[in-house]
N, C-alpha and C positions, 0 to 999 in steps of 0.2 A: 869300370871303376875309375876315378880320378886318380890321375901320375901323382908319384913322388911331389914331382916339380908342381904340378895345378893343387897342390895343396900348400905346398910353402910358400905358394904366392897367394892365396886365398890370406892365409896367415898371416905373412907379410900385410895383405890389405886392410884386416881385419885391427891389427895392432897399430898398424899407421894411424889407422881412422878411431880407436881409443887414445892414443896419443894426440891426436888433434884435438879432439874433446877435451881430455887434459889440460892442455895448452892454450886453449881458448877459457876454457873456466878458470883459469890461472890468470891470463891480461885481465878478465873481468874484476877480480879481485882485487890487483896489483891498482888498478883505476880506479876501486873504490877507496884503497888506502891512499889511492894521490888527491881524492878530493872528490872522483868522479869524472875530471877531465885530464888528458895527458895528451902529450904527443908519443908520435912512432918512437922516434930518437928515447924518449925517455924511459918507454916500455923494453926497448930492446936492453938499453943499460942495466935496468930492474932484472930483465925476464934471462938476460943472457945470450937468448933466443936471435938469430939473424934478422934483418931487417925484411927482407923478400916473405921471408917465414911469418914474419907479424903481420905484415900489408896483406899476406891470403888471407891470414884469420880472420884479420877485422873487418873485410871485403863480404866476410859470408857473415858474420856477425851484425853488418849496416846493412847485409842485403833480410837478415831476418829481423829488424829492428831490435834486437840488442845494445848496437850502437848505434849514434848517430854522429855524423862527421861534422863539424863548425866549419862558418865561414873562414875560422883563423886557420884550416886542416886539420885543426887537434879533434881527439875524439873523445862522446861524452859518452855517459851511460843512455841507454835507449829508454823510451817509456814504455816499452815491451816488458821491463822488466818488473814495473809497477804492481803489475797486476802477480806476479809469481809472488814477489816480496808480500804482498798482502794476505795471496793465499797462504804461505810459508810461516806468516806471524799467526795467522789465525790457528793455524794447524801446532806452534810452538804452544798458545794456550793450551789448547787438547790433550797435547800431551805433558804439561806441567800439574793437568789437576788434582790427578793422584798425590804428587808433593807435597803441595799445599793443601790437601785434606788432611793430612798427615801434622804439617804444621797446626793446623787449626786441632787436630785432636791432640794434641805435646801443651799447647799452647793455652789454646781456650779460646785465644782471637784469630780476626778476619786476616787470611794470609790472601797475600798480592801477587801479582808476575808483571814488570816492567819490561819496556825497550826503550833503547834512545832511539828513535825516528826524527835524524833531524835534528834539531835545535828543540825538539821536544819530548817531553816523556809521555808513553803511552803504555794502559792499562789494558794486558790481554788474558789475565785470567783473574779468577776472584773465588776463592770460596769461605762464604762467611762464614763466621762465629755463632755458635749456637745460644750466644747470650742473647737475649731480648733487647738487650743497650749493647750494638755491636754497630761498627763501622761500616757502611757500606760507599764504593766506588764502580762507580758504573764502566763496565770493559768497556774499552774504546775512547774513556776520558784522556783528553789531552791537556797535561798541565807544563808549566814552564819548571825546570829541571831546579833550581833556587829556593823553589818553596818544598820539598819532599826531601825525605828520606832516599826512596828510589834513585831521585835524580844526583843525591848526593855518590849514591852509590855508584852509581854508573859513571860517575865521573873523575871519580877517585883516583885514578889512572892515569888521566889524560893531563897533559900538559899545561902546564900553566897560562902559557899564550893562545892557546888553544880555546883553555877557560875562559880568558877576560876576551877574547873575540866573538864567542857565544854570547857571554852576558851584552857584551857591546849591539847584538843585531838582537836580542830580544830584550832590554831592559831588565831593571828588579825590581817590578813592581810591588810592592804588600801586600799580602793575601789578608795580614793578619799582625797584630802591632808586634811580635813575633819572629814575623818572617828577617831571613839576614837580604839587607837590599846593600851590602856594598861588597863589590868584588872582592877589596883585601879580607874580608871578614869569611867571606863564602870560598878562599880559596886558603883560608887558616882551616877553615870547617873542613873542608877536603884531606889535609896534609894530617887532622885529627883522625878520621875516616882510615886512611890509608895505614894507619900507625895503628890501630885498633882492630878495624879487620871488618868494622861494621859501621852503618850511618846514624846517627836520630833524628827524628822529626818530633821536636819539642814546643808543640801547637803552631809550628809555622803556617801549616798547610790548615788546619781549623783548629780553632782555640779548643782545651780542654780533650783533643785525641793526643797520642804519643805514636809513635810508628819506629821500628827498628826494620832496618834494613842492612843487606849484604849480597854484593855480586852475584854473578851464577859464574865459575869460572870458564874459561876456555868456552864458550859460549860463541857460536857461529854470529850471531849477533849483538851486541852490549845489551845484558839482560841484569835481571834484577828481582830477589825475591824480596821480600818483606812480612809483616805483620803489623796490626795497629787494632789501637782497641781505648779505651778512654782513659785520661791519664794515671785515674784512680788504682787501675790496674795493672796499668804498663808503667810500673814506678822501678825505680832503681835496682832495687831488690831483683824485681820479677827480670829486667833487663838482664841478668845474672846469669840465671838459668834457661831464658830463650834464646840468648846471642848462640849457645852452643849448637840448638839446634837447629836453628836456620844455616849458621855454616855446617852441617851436616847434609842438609836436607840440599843446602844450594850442591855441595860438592855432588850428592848421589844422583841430581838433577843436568847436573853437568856430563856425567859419564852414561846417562840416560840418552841428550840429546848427542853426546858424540855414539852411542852406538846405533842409534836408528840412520844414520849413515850407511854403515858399514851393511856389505851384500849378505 
């Protein structure tokens, strides 16, 4: 039988090596709130973490392309990662559906599931409306965050300079005569949002649909549910009595994906 001692260091190894896992999913993160690229010096001041202690992680982190180290020494996130994140959003659709079937039956209309990817917003779950004249978006559309509901929603949070340096790398185009194309206006639009609790799309996005939206909170990644349906129906009135349920349905969808985490 294994000693006292050959098992407390079995232990020891065993928890060192969950602590390093730890601690490396933790840099990864700390990198993504710095932009994606940071140096050592910065990660350490962030993480607390020693210096020697950072340089192994990252060392096994670039050796499995997680990271990749720049010509400047700073380190970025790896394209390794690419492929997780993809599978990771497909699989948040999957498990958003039941939600938003739930919306669609409260409701009447086509309910949405957003991400911010980017500088843009993208469409990973959908389940339509059972009216005949019902909205449909195609999972996987990629639209600019200016003209939606969604994008208002996900953005609602975010900082102001934040804001107008996104609009600045992707423009405001018009989708629709509609749509808000100037930043003071689209970041009044936001300051409304935030003060309300939810977004509108009042034909920005296509003339004659309405769309309500609101966050998913606490949400591993900036997400976003919604509804939309033609304006005839999605009129002020109705806004009333659906605002409540999407913030229901976002919160029960938020404590959903925090527990599929958990062992």
């Amino acid at each position: 039988m294994p000693s006292a001692e050959s098992k407390t260091a079995a232990t020891t190894a065993g928890s060192g090596g969950v602590q390093s896992l730890e601690r490396a999913f933790d840099l990864l993160e700390r990198m993504a709130d710095a932009g994606g690229e940071v140096g050592l010096s910065e990660l350490s001041t962030s993480s607390g973490l020693p210096l020697p202690t950072i340089h192994r992680l990252m060392r096994t982190l670039v050796a499995c392309g997680y990271v990749r180290q720049q010509p400047n020494r700073r380190y970025a996130l790896g394209p390794r990662l690419i492929r997780l994140g993809e599978s990771s959003a497909r699989l948040l659709g999957t498990w958003a559906r039941p939600y938003l079937a739930r919306l669609v039956e409260e409701t009447g209309e086509t309910a949405n599931m957003a991400l911010l990817d980017g500088d843009e917003v993208v469409y990973v779950a959908q389940v339509p409306s059972r009216h005949s004249m019902r909205m449909f978006t195609e999972v996987g559309r990629r639209v600019l965050p200016h003209t939606t509901g969604v994008g208002k929603a996900l953005l609602a949070s975010t900082p102001p300079e934040e804001v107008r340096a996104l609009l600045a790398r992707t423009g405001m185009p018009a989708v629709t005569e509609k749509t808000i194309t100037s930043p003071d206006a689209f970041l009044d639009a936001l300051r409304q949002v935030h003060e309300q609790g939810y977004a509108v799309d009042d034909n920005e996005q296509e003339m004659g649909v309405r769309c309500l939206a609101v966050p998913v909170p606490d949400s591993p990644a900036p997400a976003a549910i919604s509804i939309s349906g033609p304006a005839g129906r999605v009129t002020d009135e109705a806004t009333e009595r659906m605002v409540p349920i999407l913030k229901e349905v976002a919160a029960e969808l938020s404590g959903a994906l925090d527990s599929t985490g958990s062992a």
